[in-house]
VEXDREN-2710 file (C-alpha; in Angstrom, 1 decimal):
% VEXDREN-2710
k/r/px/py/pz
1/UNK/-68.9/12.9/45.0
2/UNK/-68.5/12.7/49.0
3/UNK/-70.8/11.4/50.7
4/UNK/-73.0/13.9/52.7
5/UNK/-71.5/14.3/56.8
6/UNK/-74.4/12.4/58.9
7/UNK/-76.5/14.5/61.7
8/UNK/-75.0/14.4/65.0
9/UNK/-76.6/12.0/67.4
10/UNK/-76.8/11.5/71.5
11/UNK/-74.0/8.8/71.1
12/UNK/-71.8/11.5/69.8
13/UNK/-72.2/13.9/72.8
14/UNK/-70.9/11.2/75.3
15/UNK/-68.3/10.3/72.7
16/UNK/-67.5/13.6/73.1
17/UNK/-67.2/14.1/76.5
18/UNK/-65.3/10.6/77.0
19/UNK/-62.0/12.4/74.7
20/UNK/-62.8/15.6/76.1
21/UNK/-63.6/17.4/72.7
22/UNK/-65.6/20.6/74.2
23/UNK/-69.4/20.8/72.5
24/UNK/-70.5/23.8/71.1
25/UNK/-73.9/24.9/70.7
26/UNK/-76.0/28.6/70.0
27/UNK/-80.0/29.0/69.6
28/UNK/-81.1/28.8/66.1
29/UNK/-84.6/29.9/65.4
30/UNK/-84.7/30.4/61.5
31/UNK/-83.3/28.9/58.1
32/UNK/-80.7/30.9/57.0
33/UNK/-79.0/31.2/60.2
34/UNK/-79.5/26.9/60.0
35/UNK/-77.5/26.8/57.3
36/UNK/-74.8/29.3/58.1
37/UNK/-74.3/26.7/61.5
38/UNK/-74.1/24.1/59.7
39/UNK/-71.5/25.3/57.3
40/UNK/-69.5/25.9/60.5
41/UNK/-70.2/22.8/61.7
42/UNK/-72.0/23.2/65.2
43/UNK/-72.5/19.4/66.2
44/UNK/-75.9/20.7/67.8
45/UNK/-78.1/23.8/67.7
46/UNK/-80.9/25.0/70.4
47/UNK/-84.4/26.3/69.6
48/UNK/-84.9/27.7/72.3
49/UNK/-87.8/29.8/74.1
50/UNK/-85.8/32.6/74.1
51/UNK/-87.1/33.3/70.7
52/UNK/-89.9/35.0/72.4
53/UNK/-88.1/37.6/74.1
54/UNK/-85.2/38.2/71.0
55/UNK/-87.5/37.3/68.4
56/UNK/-91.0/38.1/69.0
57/UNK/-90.3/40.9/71.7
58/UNK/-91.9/39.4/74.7
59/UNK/-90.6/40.4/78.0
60/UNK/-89.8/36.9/79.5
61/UNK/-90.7/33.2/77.9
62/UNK/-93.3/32.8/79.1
63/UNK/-95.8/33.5/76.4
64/UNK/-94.1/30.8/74.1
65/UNK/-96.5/28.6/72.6
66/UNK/-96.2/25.4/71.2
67/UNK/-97.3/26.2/68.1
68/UNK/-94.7/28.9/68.2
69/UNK/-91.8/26.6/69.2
70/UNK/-92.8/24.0/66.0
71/UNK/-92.8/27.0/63.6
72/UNK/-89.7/28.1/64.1
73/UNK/-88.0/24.4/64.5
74/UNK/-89.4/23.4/61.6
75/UNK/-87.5/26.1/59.5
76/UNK/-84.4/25.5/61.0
77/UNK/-84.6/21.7/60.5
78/UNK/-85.2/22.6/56.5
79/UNK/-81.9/24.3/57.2
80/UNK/-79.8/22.4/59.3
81/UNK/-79.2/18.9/57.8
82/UNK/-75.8/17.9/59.9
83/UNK/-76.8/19.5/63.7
84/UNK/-78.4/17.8/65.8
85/UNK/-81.8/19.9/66.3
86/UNK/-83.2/20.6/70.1
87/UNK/-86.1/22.0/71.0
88/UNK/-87.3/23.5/73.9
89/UNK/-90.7/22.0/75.3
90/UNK/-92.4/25.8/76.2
91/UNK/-93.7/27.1/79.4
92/UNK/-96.3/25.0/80.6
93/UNK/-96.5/21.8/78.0
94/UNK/-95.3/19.4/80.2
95/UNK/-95.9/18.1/83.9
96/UNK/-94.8/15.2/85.9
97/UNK/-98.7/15.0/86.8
98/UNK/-99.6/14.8/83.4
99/UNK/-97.0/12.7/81.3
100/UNK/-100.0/12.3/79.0
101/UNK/-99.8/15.8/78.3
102/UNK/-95.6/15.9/77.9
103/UNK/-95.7/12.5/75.7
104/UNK/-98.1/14.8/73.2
105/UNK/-95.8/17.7/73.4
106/UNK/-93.0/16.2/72.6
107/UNK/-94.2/14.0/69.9
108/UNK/-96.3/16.7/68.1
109/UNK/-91.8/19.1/69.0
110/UNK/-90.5/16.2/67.4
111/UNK/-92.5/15.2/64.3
112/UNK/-93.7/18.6/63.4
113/UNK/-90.4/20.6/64.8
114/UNK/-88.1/18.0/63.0
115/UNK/-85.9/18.0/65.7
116/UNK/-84.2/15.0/67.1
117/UNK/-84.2/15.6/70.9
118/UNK/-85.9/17.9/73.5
119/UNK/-85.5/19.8/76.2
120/UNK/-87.0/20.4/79.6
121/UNK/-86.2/22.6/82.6
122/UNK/-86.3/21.2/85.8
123/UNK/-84.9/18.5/88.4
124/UNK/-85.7/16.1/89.9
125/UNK/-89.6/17.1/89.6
126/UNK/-88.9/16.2/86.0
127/UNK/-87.2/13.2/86.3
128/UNK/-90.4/11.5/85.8
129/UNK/-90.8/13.3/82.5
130/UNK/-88.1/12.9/81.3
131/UNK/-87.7/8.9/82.0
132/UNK/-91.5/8.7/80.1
133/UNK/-90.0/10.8/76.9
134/UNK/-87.2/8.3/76.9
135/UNK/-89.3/5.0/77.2
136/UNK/-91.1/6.4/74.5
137/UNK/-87.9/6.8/72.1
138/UNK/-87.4/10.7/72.4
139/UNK/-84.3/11.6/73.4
140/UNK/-84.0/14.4/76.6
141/UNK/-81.9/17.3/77.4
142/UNK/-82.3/18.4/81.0
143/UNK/-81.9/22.1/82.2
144/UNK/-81.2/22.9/85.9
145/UNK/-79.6/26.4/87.4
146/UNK/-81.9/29.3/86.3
147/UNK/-84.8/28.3/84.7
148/UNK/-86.5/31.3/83.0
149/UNK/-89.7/29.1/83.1
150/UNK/-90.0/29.6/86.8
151/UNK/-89.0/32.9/86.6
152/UNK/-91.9/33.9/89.3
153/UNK/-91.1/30.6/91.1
154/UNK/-87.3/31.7/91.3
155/UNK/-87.2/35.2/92.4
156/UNK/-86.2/37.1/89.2
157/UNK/-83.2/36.1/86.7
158/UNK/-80.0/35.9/89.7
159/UNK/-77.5/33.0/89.9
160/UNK/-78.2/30.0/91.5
161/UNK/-76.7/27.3/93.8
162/UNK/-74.7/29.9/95.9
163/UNK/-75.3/28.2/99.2
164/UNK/-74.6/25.0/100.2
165/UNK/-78.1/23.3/100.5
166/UNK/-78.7/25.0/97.4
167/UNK/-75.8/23.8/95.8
168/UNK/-76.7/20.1/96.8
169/UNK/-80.1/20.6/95.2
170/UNK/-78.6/21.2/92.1
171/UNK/-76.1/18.0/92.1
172/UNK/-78.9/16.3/93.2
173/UNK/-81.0/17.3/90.3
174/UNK/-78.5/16.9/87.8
175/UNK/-78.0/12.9/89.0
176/UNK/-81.7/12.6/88.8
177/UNK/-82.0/13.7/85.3
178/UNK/-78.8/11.6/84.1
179/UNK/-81.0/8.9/86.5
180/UNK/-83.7/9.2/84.7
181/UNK/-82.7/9.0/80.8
182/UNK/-81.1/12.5/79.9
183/UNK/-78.7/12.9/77.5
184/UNK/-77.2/15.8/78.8
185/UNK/-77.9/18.8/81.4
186/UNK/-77.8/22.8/80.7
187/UNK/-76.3/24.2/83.7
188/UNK/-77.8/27.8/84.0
189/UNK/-75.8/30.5/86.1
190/UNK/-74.7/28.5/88.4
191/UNK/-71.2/29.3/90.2
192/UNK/-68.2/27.4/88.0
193/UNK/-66.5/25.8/90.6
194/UNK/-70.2/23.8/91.0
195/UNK/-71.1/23.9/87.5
196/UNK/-67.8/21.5/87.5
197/UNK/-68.0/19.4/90.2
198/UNK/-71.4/18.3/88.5
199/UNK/-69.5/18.1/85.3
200/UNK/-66.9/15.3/86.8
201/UNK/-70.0/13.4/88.6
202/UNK/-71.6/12.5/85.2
203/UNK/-71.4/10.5/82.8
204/UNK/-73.6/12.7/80.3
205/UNK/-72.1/16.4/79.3
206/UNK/-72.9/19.3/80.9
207/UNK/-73.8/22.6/78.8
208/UNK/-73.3/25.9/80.4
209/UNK/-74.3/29.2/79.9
210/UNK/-73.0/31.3/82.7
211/UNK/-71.7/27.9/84.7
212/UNK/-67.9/29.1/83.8
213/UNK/-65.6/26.9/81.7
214/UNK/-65.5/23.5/84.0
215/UNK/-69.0/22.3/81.3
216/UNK/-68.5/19.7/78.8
217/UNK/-69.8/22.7/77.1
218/UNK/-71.1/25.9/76.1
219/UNK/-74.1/27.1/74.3
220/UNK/-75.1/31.3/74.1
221/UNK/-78.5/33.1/72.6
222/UNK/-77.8/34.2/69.0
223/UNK/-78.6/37.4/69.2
224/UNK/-77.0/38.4/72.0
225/UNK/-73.2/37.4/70.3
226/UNK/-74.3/38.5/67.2
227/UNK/-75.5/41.5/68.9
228/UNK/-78.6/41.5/67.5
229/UNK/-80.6/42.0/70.5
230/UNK/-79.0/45.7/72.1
231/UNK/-81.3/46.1/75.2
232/UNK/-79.2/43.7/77.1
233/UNK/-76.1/42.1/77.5
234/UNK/-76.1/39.4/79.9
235/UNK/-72.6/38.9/82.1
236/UNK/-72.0/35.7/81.1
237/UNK/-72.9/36.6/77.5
238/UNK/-69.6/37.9/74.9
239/UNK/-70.0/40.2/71.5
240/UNK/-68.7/38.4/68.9
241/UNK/-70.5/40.9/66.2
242/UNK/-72.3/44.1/66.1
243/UNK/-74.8/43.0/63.1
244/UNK/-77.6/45.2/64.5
245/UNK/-75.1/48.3/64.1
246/UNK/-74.5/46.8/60.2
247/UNK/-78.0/46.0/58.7
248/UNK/-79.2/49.5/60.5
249/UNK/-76.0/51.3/58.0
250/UNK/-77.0/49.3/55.1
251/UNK/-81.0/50.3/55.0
252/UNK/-80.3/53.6/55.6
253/UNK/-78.1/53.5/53.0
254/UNK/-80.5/51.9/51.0
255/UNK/-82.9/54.6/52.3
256/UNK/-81.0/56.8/51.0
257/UNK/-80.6/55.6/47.3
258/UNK/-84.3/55.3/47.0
259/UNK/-84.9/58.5/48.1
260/UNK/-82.2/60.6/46.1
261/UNK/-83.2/58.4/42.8
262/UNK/-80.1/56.3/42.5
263/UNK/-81.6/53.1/42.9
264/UNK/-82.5/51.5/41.1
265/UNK/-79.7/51.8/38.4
266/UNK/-79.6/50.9/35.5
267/UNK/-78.0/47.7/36.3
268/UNK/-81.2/46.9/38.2
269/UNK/-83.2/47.7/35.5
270/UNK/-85.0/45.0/32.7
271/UNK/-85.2/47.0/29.4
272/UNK/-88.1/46.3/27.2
END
């Protein structure tokens, strides 16, 4: 018997940025969806804070709890045995003022979630979070660009970096957090030709999502690939699947059955 394939590690996402093997990653939010990436072999999978909005049917993620974010990891992680698990620390959970605060977040993501890294939106305001998670053992992705957590900070879901003091905020951030510990950066829609100058300036990977194809790179939201989630397609965002369009044929074909008495057969049926 082989021996089982071991989880993928931090080491292994510089390793693979060093031979320039692109990374692929997609939020993950429940078991059998786990275990389907992990048969495909996704070296790492997100859950992310999205799942309030595609998920739970909040209008932005900012209503994400904690307690929320565990749930959900937790079930993937009894899922996913060979992907590297990443969790997002929700809205509110962490602060550079209070590294107490983000030290008990992550541990209670981390031993409760079963993930095996975190991660936290911000720059170089977070660099001091991020170099206390790491101290502490916990390894850190970073996430600069759009930052849904600051939507009402931000202006509104629109692409950032476009000028050039913005776009030397961004490089700035992005050596902060690779400063400060992180193992790798999301880069969210930010224009490509920045979204790869960053990429060549670090040592760590970049992930994009709507940062073009110049990332290390790429992670997208389940749902909106799978096209699960049909209010909204995003730009950057491409429909590999219309599954919504399937189960919606199959229960009102089940529907149906029930209703015109052919189901269940008798093929479904336990004689006495």
């Amino acid at each position: 018997m082989s021996a089982p394939k071991r989880r993928t590690t931090i080491h292994d996402f510089r390793a693979m940025k060093e031979r320039g093997q692109r990374i692929t990653m997609v939020t993950c939010y429940d078991f059998p969806t786990a275990r389907i990436t992990d048969d495909i072999g996704f070296p790492a999978v997100l859950v992310g804070d999205s799942l309030g909005m595609v998920v739970h049917g909040f209008d932005s993620t900012l209503r994400v709890t904690l307690d929320m974010m565990i749930h959900h990891s937790a079930a993937v992680a009894r899922g996913a045995k060979q992907a590297m698990i990443v969790i997002d620390l929700p809205f509110a959970t962490y602060s550079a003022s209070d590294l107490h605060l983000s030290l008990s977040t992550a541990r209670r993501a981390m031993q409760e979630g079963g993930a095996q890294a975190v991660k936290v939106e911000g720059g170089r305001r977070m660099a001091p979070v991020v170099g206390a998670l790491v101290a502490s053992g916990i390894p850190v992705m970073g996430h600069i660009g759009l930052t849904p957590q600051s939507i009402h900070m931000i202006g509104g879901y629109r692409v950032q970096g476009r000028s050039e003091e913005a776009a030397s905020r961004l490089i700035a951030a992005a050596q902060a957090l690779e400063k400060a510990g992180a193992f790798a950066v999301v880069l969210e829609l930010v224009p490509a030709p920045l979204a790869t100058q960053i990429s060549s300036m670090l040592s760590i990977p970049t992930i994009g999502i709507g940062a073009g194809p110049g990332c290390d790179g790429q992670i997208q939201v389940f749902h909106d690939i799978m096209g699960l989630y049909e209010d909204f397609l995003p730009k950057h965002a491409k429909r590999y699947a219309t599954v919504a369009d399937t189960i919606r044929a199959a229960l009102r074909q089940y529907h149906a059955d029930v209703v015109s008495g052919t189901f269940p057969g008798p093929e479904h049926t336990f004689e006495q």
